[in-house]
C-alpha positions in Angstrom: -20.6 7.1 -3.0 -19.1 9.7 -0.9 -15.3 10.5 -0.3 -16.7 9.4 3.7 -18.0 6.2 3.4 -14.9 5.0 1.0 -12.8 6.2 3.1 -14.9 4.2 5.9 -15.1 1.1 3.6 -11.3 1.3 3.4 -10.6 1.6 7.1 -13.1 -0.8 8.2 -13.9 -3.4 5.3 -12.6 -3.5 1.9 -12.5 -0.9 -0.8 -12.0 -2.2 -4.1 -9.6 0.6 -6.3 -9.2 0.6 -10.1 -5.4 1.7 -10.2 -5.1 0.2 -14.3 -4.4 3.9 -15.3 -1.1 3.3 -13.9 1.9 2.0 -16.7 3.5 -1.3 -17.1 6.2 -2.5 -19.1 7.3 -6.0 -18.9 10.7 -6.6 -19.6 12.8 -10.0 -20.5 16.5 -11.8 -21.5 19.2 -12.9 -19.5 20.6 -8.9 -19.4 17.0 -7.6 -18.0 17.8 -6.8 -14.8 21.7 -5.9 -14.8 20.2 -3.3 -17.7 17.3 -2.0 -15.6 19.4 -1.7 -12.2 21.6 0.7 -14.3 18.6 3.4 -14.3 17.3 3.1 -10.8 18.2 4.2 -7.2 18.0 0.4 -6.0 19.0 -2.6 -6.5 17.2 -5.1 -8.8 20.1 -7.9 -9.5 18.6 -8.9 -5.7 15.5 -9.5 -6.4 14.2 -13.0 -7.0 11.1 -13.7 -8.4 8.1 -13.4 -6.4 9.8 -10.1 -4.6 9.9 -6.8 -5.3 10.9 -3.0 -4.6 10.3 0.8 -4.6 12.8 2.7 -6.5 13.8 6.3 -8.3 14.3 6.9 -12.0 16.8 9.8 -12.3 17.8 12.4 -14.3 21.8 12.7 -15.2 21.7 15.6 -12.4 20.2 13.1 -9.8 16.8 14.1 -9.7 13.7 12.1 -9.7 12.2 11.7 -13.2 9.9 8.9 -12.2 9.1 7.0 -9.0 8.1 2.9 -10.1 7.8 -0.6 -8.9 9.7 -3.4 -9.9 8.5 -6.8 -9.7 10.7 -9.9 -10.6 9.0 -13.4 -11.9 10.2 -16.8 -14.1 9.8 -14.5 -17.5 11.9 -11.8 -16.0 10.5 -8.1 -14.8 7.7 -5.8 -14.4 7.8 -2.3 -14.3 4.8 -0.3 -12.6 4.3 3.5 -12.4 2.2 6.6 -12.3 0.2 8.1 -15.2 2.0 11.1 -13.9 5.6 9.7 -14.4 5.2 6.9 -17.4 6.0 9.0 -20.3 9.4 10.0 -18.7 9.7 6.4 -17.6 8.7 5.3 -21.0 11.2 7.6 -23.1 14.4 6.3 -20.2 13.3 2.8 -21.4 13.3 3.7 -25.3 16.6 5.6 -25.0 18.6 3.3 -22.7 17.8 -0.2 -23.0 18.5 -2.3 -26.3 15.3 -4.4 -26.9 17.8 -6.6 -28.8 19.8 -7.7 -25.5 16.5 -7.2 -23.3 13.2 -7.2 -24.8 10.5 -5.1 -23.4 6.7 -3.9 -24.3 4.4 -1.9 -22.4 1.6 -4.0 -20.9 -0.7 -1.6 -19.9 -3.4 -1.3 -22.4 -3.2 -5.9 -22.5 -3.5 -5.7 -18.6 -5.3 -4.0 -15.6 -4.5 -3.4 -11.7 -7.2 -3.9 -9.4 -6.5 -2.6 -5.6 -8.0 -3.8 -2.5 -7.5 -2.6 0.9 -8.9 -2.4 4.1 -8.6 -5.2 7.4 -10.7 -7.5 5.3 -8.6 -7.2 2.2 -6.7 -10.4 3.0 -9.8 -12.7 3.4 -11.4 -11.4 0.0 -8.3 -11.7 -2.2 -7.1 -14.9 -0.5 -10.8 -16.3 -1.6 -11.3 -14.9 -5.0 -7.2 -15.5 -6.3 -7.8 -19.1 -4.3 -4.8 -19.1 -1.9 -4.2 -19.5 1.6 -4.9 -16.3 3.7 -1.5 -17.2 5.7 0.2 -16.9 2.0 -0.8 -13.4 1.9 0.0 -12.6 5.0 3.5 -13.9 4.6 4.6 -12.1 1.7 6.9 -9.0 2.3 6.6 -5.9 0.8 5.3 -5.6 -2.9 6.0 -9.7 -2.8 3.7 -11.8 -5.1 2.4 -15.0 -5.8 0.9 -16.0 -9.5 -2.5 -17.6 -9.5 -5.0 -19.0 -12.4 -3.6 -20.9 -15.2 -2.0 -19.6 -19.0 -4.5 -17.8 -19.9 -5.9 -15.9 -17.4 -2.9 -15.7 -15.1 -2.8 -12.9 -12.8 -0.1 -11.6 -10.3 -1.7 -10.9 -6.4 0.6 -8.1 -4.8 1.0 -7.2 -1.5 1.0 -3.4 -1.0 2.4 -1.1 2.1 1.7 2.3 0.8 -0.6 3.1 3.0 -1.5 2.4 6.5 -4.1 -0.3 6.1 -3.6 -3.6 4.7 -3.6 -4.0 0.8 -2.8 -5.9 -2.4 -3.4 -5.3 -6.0 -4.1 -7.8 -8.6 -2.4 -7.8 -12.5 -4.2 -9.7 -14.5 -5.1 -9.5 -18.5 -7.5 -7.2 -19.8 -10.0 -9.8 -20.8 -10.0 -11.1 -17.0 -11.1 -8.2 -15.3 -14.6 -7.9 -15.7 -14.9 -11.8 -14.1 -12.3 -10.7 -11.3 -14.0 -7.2 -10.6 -17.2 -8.6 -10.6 -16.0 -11.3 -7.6 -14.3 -8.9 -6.1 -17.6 -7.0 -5.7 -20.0 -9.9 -4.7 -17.5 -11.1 -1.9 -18.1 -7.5 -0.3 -15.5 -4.8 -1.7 -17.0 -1.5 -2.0 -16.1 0.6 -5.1 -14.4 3.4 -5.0 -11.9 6.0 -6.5 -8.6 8.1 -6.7 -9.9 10.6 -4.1 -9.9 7.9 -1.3 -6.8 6.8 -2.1 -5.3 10.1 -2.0 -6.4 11.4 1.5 -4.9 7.1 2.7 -1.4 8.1 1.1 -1.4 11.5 2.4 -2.1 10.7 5.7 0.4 8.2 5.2 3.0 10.3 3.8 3.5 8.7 0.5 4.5 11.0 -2.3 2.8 11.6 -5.5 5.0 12.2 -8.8 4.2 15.3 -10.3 2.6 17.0 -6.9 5.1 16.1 -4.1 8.1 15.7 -6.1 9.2 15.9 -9.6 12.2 16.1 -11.8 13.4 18.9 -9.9 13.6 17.1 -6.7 16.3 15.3 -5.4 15.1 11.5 -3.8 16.3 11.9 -0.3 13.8 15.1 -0.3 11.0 13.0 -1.1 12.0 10.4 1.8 12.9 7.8 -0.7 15.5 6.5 2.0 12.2 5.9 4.5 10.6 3.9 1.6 13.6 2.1 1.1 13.9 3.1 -2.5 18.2 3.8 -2.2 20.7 1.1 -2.2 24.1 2.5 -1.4 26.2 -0.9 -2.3 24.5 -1.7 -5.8 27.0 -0.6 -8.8 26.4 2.5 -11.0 23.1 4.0 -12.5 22.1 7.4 -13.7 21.8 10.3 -11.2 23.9 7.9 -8.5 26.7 11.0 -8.0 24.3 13.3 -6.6 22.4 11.1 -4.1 26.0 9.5 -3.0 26.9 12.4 -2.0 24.3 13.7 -0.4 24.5 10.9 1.7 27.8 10.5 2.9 28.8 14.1 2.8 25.8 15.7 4.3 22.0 16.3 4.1 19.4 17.7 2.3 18.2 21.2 3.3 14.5 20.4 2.7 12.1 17.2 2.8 8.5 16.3 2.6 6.7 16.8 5.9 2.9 15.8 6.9 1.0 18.2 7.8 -2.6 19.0 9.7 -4.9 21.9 9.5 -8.3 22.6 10.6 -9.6 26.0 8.2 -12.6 26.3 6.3 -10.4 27.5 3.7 -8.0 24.5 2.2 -4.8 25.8 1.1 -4.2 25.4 -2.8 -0.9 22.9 -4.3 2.0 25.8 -3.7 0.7 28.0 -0.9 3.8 29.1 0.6 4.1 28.4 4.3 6.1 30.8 6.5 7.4 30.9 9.9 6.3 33.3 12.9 8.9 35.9 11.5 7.1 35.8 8.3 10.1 33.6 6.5 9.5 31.3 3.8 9.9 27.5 5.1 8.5 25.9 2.6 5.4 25.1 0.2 2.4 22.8 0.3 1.9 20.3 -2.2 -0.7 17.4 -1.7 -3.9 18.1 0.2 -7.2 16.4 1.5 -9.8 16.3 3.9 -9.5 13.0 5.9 -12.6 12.0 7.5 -10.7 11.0 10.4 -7.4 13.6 10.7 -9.7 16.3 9.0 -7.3 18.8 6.9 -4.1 16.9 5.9 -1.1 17.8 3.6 2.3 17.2 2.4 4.4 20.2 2.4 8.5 20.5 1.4 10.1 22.3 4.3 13.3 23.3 5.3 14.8 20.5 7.6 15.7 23.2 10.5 11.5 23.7 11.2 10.8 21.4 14.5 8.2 18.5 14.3 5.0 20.1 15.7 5.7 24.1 14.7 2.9 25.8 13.4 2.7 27.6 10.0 0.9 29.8 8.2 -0.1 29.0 4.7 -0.4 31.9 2.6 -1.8 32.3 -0.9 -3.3 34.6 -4.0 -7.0 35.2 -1.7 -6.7 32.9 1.5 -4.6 32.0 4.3 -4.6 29.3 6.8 -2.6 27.5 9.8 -1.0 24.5 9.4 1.1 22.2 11.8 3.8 19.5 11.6 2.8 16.3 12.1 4.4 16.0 15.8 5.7 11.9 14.8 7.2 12.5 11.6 6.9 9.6 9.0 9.9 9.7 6.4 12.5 12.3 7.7 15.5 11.5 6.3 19.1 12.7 7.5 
């Protein structure tokens, strides 16, 4: 199946997404989340179970080393992150929290994550997980419901990240062939990474390890937008550097969207330079959106105005790019 008609599938039905490569660690004991909300940017100690939250993994100098999920349930919480960022998440786990005061294990390889989105994602998961569509529909961001009993239990999550409905199932290895395989026969349509790429681009959801990394600080990669910063919660790691970036002033740079329409599609790092030939910034994610055409996030500095053009320049090619005119993200 073409890049096109996934893309269509997830803009007009329901396009079924194997997101399992991502990693989770389950985590228990009274102490689970007062230890957890000591290495993130927000605040877990609020969550109850059946909600959940976007957050930042820092380094001691405040910059991201991993962007994850949290989820809180009866046994106690769920952590959920990128391929990209799960060995740094992984070794902050190891080093920082005492499995003897809160247990943990990574889940990954016992369970899988299957993604569904599109306008007729609702109806389809409602059906197969057997709950009211209304249910779905009422849940806030990344909230969840449990469905199916001990054995096969799974975990139905409602997803934002891009800008069509979605929700992604955890359920146990052994369960997904049976889950996939309903999925498919009430009418999702398979598809891959590349889809989702060009949804969160267009979107302008960051990707650790292309749109931001441990050299970046969060509120460049809009992580106050996502709501992934809670300035009342107590300590954690990295908290100097983003507390004072936002009570004493700004960041010079942030992620920006991006559109281009060139033949030539500028490469992860292409610089991009003003009309007095200054360096502004540098692309990082890129895709051609069946509906947008060329997209991209680029960091730029904060001075360059919503809808200024740019030229992209690399090693054998150049382009124009512009600002996305509505900015998604900006932070201050």
């Amino acid at each position: 199946m073409t890049d096109a008609s996934e893309y269509s599938a997830m803009r007009s039905g329901a396009l079924l997404i194997d997101r399992s490569d991502r990693v989770r660690i389950r985590f228990g004991g009274a102490k689970a989340a007062e230890l957890v909300t000591g290495l993130v940017t927000n605040d877990v100690l609020s969550l109850t179970p059946g909600h959940g939250q976007y957050a930042g993994a820092l380094t001691p100098k405040g910059k991201i080393a991993a962007d994850l999920r949290i989820f809180a349930d009866d046994e106690g919480l769920i952590t959920d992150t990128s391929a990209r960022a799960g060995s740094n998440w992984r070794e902050i786990v190891t080093k920082y929290i005492n499995p003897r005061i809160a247990p943990y294990r990574d889940v990954s390889a016992e369970t899988r994550d299957l993604g569904v989105f599109g306008p007729k994602s609702r109806k389809l998961v409602a059906s197969v997980a057997g709950v009211d569509e209304d249910m779905l529909a009422a849940l806030p961001p990344y909230g969840h419901i449990r469905v199916g009993d001990a054995d096969a239990r799974q975990m139905v999550v409602r997803v934002t990240e891009v800008d069509v409905e979605g929700y992604e199932i955890f359920a146990p290895s052994a369960a997904e062939p049976r889950l996939r395989e309903r999925l498919l026969s009430g009418g999702a349509i398979p598809g891959g990474a590349r889809a989702w790429d060009i949804a969160r681009i267009e979107a302008g959801r960051p990707e650790w390890g292309i749109d931001m990394n441990d050299a970046t600080i969060p509120q460049e990669a809009n992580f106050d937008a996502l709501g992934a910063i809670s300035y009342t919660k107590g300590c954690y790691t990295g908290q100097e550097t983003v507390a004072r970036v936002h009570f004493r002033g700004h960041v010079n740079r942030f992620l920006r969207r991006l559109h281009f329409v060139s033949a030539a599609v500028p490469p992860t790092n292409a610089e991009l330079l003003d009309d007095a030939g200054n360096v502004v910034g540098d692309v990082r994610s890129v895709a051609m959106s069946p509906r947008q055409g060329g997209v991209a996030l680029a960091m730029v500095r904060r001075e360059v105005a919503p809808g200024t053009t740019l030229n992209a320049r690399w090693d054998g090619g150049e382009c124009t790019m512009q600002i996305a005119a509505q900015e998604k993200g900006a932070t201050g």
